[in-house]
C-alpha positions as CSV (number, residue, x, y, z in Angstrom):
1,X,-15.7,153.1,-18.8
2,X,-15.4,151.0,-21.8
3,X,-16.3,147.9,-20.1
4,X,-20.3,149.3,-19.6
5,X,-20.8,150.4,-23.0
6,X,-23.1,147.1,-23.2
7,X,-25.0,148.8,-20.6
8,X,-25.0,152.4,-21.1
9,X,-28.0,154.8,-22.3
10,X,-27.7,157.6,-24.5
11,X,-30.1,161.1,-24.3
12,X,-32.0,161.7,-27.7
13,X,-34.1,164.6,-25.8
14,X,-34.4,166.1,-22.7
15,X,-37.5,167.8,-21.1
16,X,-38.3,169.8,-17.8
17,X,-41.6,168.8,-16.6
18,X,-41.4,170.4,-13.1
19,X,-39.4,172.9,-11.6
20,X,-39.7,173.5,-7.5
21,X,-37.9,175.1,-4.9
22,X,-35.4,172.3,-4.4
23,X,-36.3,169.8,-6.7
24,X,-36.3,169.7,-10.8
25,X,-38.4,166.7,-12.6
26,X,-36.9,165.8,-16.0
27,X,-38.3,163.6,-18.8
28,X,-35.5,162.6,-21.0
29,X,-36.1,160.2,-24.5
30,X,-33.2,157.6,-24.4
31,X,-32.2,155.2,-26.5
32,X,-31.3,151.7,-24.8
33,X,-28.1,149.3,-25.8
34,X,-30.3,147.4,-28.1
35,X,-31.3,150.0,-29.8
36,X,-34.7,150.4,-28.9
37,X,-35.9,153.9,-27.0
38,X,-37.7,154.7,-24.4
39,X,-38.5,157.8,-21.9
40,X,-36.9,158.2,-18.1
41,X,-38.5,160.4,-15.7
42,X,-36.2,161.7,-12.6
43,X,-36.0,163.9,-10.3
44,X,-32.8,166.2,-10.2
45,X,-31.3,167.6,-7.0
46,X,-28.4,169.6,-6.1
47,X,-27.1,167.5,-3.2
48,X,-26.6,166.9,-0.1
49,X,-24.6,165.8,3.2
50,X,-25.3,163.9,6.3
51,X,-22.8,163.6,9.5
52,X,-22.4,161.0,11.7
53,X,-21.6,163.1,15.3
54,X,-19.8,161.0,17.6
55,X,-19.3,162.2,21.2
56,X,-16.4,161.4,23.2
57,X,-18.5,158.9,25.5
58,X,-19.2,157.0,22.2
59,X,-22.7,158.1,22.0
60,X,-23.6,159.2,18.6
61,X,-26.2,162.6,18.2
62,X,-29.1,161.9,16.0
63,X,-32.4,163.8,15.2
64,X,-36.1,162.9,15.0
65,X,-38.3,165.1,12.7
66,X,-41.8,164.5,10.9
67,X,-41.3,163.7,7.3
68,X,-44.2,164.7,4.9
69,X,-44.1,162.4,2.3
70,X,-44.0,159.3,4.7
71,X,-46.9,160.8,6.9
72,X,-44.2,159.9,10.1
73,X,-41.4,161.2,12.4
74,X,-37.8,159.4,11.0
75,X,-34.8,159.1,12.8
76,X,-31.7,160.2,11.0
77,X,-28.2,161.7,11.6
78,X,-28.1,164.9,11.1
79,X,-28.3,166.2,7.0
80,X,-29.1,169.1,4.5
81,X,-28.7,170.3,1.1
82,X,-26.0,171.6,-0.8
83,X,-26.2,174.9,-1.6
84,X,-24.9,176.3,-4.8
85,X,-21.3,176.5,-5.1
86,X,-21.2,175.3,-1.3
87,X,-18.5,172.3,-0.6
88,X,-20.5,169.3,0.6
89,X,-17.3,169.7,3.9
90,X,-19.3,172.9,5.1
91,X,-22.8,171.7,4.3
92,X,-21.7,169.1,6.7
93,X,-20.2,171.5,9.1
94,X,-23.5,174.1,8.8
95,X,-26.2,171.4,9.4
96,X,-24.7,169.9,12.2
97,X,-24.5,173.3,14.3
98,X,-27.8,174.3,12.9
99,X,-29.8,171.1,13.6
100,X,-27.9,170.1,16.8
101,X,-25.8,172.6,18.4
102,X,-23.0,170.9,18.2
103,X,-19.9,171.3,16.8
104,X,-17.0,169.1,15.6
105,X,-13.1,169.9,16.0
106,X,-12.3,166.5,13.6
107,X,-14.1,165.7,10.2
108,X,-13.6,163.0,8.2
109,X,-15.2,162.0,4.7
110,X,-16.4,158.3,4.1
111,X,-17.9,158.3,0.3
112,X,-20.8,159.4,-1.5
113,X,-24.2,157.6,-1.4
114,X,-26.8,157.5,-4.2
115,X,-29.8,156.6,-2.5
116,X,-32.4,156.3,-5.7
117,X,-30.2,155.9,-8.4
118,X,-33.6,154.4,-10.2
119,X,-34.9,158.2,-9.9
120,X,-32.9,160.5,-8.7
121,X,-29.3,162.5,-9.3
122,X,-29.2,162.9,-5.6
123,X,-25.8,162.3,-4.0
124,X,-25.6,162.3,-0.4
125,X,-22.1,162.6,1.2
126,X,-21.3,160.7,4.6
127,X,-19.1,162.4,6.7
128,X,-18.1,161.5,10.5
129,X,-17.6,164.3,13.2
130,X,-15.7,163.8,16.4
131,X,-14.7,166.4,19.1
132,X,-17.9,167.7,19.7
133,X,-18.3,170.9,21.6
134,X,-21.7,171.8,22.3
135,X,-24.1,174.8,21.4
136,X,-26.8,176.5,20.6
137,X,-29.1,175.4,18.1
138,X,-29.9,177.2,14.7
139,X,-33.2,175.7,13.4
140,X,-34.1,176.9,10.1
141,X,-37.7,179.2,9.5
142,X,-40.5,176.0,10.0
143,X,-37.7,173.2,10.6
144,X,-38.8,171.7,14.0
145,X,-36.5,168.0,15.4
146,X,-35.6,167.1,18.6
147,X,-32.1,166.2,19.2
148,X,-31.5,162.9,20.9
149,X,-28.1,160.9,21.8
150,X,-27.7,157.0,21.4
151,X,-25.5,154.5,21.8
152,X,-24.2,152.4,18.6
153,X,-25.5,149.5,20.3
154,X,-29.0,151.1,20.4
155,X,-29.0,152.4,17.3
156,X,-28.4,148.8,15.7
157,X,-30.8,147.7,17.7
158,X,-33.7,149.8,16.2
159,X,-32.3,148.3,12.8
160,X,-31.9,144.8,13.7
161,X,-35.6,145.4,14.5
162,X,-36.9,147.0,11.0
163,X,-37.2,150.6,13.3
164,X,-34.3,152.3,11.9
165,X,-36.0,152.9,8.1
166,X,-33.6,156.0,6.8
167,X,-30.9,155.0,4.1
168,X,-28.2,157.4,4.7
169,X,-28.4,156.4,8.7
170,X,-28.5,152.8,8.1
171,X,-25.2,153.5,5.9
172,X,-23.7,155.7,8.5
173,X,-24.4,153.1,11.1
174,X,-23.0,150.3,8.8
175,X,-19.7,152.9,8.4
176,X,-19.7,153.5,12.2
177,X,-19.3,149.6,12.5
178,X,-16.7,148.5,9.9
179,X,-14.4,151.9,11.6
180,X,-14.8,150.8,14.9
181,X,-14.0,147.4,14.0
182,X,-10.4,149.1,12.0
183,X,-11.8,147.0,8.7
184,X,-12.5,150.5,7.1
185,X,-10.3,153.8,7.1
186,X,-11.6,157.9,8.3
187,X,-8.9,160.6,7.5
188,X,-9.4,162.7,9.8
189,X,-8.8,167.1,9.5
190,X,-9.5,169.8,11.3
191,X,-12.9,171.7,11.1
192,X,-12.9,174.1,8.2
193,X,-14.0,178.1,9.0
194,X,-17.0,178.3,6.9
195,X,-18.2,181.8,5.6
196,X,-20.8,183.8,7.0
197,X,-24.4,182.2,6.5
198,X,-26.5,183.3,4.2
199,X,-29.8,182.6,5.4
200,X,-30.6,180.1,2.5
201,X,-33.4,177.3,3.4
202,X,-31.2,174.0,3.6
203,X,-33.8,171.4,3.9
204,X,-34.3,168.3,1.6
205,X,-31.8,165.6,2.3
């Protein structure tokens, strides 16, 4: 938008620096609003999606699972990458049978969240999941969680207390709340029928 041109940096260059399985590093030369120019290292990712699963009792499902770079086991609502050409809806849809079990009859989409904008493309998208009918599990080749159900209460507990560290959960709980509370808006729509699974690796949210 015109208003941020005061703020807005241009790309002189561009340069690959590190290309992985999921993840691309990119070292671009950019010149600043004053002129002056300087380098930006970032990572590039394709995307992803997280649902919040909300069971008719009220409980909402979660998952605990050890991750690497943090040395620790995280708590988190249930999330995956996008695959290409894949609508964020049926990532959504996918990782919540696949990680869970369950599945939802009702979807709704909340937003998009950029959760390292400093370093990162990444955009994760929130979606809610109600109806749940539950299933078998579909963990991916060296993907091991545990599946646990808490209340909201609980769950805002663990962040009240600093315990609840994940960004795209602490959102999700913060979306859970201002719903509940009818200050914020879900359309809700039946659960799309996804095509068959291609037995892609859909870790890295």
């Amino acid at each position: 938008m015109a208003e941020d041109d005061h703020l807005r940096e241009h790309q002189l260059q561009s340069e690959q620096v590190f290309k992985g399985n999921f993840l691309r590093v990119s070292r671009d030369k950019v010149r600043l609003p004053d002129g002056h120019e300087t380098e930006r290292e970032f990572i590039r990712h394709s995307g992803a999606s997280v649902v919040v699963p909300v069971l008719d009792d009220g409980r909402l499902v979660l998952v605990r699972q050890f991750r690497y770079p943090l040395q620790r086991v995280i708590l988190e609502f249930p999330a995956g990458k996008i695959d290409p050409g894949e609508p964020p809806l049926h990532t959504a849809v996918r990782e919540l049978t696949e990680e869970t079990g369950y599945t939802g009859g009702e979807w709704a989409y909340a937003g998009p969240i950029h959760n390292a904008a400093a370093y990162s493309d990444e955009v994760i998208h929130l979606y809610f999941a109600r109806g749940l009918r539950e299933g078998e599990a579909a963990l991916d080749q060296g993907e091991h969680l545990d599946v646990v159900c808490m209340t909201e209460d609980e769950l805002d507990a663990l962040a009240a207390r600093g315990e609840l560290s994940d960004a795209k959960t602490l959102i999700g709980l913060l979306w859970l709340t201002k719903w509940r509370q009818k200050l914020w808006s879900l359309e809700w729509q039946p659960a799309p029928v996804l095509p068959e699974d291609d037995n892609s690796s859909h870790e890295g949210a």
